[in-house]
C-alpha positions in Angstrom: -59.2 -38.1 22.3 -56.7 -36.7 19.8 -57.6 -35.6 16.3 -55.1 -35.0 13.3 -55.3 -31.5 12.0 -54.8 -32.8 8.8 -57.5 -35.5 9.2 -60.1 -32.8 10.1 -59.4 -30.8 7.0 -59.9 -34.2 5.0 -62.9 -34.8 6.4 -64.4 -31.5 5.8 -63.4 -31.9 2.0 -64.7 -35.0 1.8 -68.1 -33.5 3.3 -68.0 -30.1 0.9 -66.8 -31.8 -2.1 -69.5 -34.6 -2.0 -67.6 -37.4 -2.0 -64.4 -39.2 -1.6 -63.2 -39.3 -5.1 -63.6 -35.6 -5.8 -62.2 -34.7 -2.5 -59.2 -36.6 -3.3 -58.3 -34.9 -6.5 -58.2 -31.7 -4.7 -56.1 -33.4 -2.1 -53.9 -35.0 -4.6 -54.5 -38.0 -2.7 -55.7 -41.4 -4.0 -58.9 -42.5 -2.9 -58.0 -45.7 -1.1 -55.8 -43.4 0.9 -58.3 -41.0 1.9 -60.6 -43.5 2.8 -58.4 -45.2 5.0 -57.4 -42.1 6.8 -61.4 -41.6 7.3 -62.3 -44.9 8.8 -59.2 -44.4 11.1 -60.9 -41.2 12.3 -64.2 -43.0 12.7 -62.6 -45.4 14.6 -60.9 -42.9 17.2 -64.1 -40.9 17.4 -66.1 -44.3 17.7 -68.5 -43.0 15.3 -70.0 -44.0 11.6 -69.3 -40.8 10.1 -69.8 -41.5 6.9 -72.2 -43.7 4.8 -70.9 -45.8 2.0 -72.9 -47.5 -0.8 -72.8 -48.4 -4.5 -73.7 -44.7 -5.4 -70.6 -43.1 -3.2 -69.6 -41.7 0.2 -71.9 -39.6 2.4 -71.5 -37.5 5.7 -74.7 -39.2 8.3 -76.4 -36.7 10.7 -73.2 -37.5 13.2 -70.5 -36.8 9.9 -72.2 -33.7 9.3 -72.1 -32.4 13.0 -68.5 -33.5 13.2 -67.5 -31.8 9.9 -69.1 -28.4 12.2 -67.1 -28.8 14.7 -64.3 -29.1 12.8 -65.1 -26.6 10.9 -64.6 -24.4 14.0 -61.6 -26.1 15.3 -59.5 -25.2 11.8 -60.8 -22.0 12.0 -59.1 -21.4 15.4 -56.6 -23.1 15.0 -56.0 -20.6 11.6 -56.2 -17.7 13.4 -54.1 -18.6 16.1 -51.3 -19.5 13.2 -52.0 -15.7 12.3 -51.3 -14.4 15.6 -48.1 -16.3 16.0 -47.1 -14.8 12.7 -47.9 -11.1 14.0 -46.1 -12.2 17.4 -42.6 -13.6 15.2 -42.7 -10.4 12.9 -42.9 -8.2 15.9 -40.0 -10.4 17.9 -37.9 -9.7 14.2 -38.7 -6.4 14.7 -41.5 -4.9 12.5 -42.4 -1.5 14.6 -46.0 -0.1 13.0 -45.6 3.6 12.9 -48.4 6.3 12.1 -47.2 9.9 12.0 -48.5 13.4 11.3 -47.1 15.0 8.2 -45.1 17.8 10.2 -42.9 14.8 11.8 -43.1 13.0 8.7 -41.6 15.7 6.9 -39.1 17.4 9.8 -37.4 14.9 12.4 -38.5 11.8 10.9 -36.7 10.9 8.2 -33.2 11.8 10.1 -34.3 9.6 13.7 -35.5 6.8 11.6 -32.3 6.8 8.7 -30.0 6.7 12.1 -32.1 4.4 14.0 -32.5 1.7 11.0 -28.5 1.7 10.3 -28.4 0.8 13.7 -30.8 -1.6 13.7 -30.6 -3.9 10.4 -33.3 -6.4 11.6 -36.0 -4.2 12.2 -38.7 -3.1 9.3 -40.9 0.4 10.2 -44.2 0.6 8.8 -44.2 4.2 8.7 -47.9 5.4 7.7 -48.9 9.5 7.2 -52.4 9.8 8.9 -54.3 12.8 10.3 -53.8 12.7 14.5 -57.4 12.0 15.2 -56.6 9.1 12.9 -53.2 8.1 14.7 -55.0 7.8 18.1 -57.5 5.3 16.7 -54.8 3.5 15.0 -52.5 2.9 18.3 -55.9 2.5 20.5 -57.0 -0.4 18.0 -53.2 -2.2 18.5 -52.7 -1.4 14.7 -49.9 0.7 15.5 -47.1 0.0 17.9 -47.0 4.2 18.4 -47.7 7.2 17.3 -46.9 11.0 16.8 -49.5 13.6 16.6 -50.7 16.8 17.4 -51.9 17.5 21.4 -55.3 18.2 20.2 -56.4 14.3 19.5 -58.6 12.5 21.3 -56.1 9.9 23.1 -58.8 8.7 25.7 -57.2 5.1 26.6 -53.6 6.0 25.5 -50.4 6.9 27.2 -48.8 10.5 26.4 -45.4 12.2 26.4 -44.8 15.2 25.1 -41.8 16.2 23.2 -42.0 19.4 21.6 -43.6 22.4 20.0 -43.3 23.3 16.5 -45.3 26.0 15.1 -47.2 26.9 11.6 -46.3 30.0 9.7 -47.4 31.7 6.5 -44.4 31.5 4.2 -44.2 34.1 1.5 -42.1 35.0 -1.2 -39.6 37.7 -1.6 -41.7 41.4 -2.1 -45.1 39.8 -0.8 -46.9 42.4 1.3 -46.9 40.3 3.9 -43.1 40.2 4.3 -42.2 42.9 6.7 -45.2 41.3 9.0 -44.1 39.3 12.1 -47.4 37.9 12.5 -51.1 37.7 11.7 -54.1 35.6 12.1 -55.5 33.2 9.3 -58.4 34.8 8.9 -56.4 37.9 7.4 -54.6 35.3 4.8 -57.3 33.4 3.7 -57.8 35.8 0.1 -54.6 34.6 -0.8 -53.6 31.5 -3.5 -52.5 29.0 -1.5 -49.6 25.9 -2.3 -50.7 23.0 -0.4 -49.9 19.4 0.2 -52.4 16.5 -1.7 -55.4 16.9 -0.1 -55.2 13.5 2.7 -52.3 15.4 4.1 -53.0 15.5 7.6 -52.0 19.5 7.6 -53.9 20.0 4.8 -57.4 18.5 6.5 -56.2 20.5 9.8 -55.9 23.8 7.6 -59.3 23.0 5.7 -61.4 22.6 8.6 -60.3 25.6 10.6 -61.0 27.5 7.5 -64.1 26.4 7.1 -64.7 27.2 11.3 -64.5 30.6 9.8 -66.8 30.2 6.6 -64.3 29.8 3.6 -62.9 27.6 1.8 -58.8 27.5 1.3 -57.8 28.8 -2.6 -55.4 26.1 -3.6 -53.5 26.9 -6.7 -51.3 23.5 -6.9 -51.1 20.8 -4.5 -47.4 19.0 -4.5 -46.3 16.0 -2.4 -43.7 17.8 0.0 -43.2 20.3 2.1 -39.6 20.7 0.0 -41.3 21.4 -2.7 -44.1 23.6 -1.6 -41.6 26.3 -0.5 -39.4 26.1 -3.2 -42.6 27.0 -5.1 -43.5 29.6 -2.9 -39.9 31.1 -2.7 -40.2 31.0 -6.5 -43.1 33.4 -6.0 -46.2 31.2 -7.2 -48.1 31.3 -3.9 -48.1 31.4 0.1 -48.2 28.3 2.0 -49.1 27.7 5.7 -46.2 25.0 7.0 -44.4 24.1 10.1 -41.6 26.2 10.9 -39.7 23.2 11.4 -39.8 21.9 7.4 -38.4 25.7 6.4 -34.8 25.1 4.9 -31.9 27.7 4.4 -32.3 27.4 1.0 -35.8 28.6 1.1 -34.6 31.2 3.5 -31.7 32.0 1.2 -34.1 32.5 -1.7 -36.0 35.1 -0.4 -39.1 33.3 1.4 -40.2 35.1 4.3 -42.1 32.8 7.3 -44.7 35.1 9.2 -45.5 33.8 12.3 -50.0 32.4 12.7 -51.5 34.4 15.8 -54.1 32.1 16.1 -53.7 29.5 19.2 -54.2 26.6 17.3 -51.2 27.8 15.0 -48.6 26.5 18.5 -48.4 22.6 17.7 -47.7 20.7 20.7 -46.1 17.0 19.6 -46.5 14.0 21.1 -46.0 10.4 21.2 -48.6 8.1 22.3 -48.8 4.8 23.3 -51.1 1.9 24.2 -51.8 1.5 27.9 -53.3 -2.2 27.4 -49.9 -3.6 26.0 -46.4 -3.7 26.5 -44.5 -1.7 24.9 -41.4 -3.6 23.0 -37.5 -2.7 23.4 -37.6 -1.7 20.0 -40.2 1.3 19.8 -38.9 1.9 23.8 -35.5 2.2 21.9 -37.1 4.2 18.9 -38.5 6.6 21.2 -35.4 7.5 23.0 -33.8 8.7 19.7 -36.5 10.8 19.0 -36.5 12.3 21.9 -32.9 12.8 21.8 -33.3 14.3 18.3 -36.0 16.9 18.5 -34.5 18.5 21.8 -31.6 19.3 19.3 -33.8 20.3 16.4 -36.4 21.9 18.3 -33.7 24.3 20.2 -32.0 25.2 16.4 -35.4 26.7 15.1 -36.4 28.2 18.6 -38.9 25.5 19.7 -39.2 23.9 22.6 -38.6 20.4 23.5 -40.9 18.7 26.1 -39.9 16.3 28.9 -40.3 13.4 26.9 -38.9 10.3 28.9 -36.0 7.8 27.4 
């Protein structure tokens, strides 16, 4: 037994609204021409679905269990009409993207300028997230991949690792902490501080090993960049805990010294992860190779290492 659709949405309209003639105002239909279309269904379902009189049209017991069963079907059928959107986006080539701030604001923007002029069909919903976050993002399939920190919980994912970048205290020129090679975070921790906004992934990371040792990070302006933060700090307003990777010659030019964190958690081991439940698309396989083939070059320049991520 075949059934219309479009004569199952009628039919629930006709049951909500209360009648023919107001469901065929909202149908833009005339009512002979609903009506027709309903007696046809009752004929191909081989039931009185409807009960007509002087007063108007309404659903009988039968009607009113059809119209929940159709109900059901359009539902279905709706959200199978969202998944085959999803599935023609993703064959067009939308790649979902969640990434810490350090890759956001090192080797991203370069792999992902190059790999987009490459590639002008393909859209990257590039989102900033902490790496706890990115893990439950690419677990729940609302990411195709992500990059993040080693220390995430990526129980049900696939790893590669592809580097190390490290944090440092940057300071400006004539800070007493300039001739230092390193120190630990505890022994920084009285000074004023430039950070990020405070949802910046490396901002919540910084926080909450700060509080691990009772205090609270002295934040004298928060900016949106890592640019920006050390020019600011080269300009003598502040120290700032950042990635080595983000430092530029300019900074370096200016004055700004970076002074290596002791602490373990300082050593930031990068990865890429990946669902293990789903394929994994030509385009974020392609994606991936170019960042891999990027940060062994970037990594080497500021005397990181790159891991053995695969192409």
């Amino acid at each position: 037994m075949h059934f219309d659709l479009v004569d199952l949405r009628l039919l629930v309209l006709v049951v909500d609204r209360g009648g023919l003639a107001a469901a065929a105002r909202h149908a833009n239909l005339s009512v002979s021409a609903l009506s027709e279309r309903m007696k046809s269904l009752e004929e191909r379902a081989g039931l009185q679905l409807f009960e007509r009189t002087v007063k108007g049209t309404r659903p009988t017991s039968a009607g009113l269990e059809f119209a929940g069963h159709a109900r059901s079907i359009l539902m279905q059928a709706e959200r199978l009409s969202g998944a085959v959107r999803s599935w023609r986006k993703r064959e067009r080539g939308l790649i979902r993207m969640r990434a810490n701030s350090n890759a956001i604001a090192s080797f991203l923007p370069d792999v992902l300028a190059s790999y987009l002029a490459r590639h002008p069909d393909v859209t990257v919903d590039l989102q900033e997230q902490t790496s706890d976050l990115i893990a439950v993002a690419v677990r729940a399939g609302e990411a195709d991949l992500g990059i993040a920190a080693e220390n995430a919980q990526f129980e049900g994912l696939r790893t590669e690792p592809f580097g190390v970048d490290r944090l440092v205290v940057l300071v400006p020129p004539g800070h007493w902490l300039a001739d230092y090679t390193s120190i630990g975070f505890a022994e920084v921790l009285n000074e004023h501080f430039i950070g990020l906004d405070e949802q910046a992934s490396i901002q919540t990371y910084l926080a909450d090993h700060a509080r691990r040792l009772g205090r609270e990070l002295v934040i004298r302006i928060r900016l949106r960049g890592f640019e920006s933060v050390c020019r600011m700090v080269a300009a003598g307003a502040g120290v700032a805990v950042v990635p080595v990777s983000v430092i530029s010659s300019s900074v370096k030019d200016a004055g700004a010294r970076a002074v290596e964190l002791s602490d373990n958690w300082a050593q930031r081991n990068l990865v890429v992860c990946l669902p293990v439940d789903r394929p994994v698309s030509d385009l974020v396989q392609r994606l991936i190779a170019d960042i891999a083939r990027s940060t062994r070059s970037r990594f080497a320049e500021i005397g990181g290492d790159a891991g053995p991520l695969r192409t």
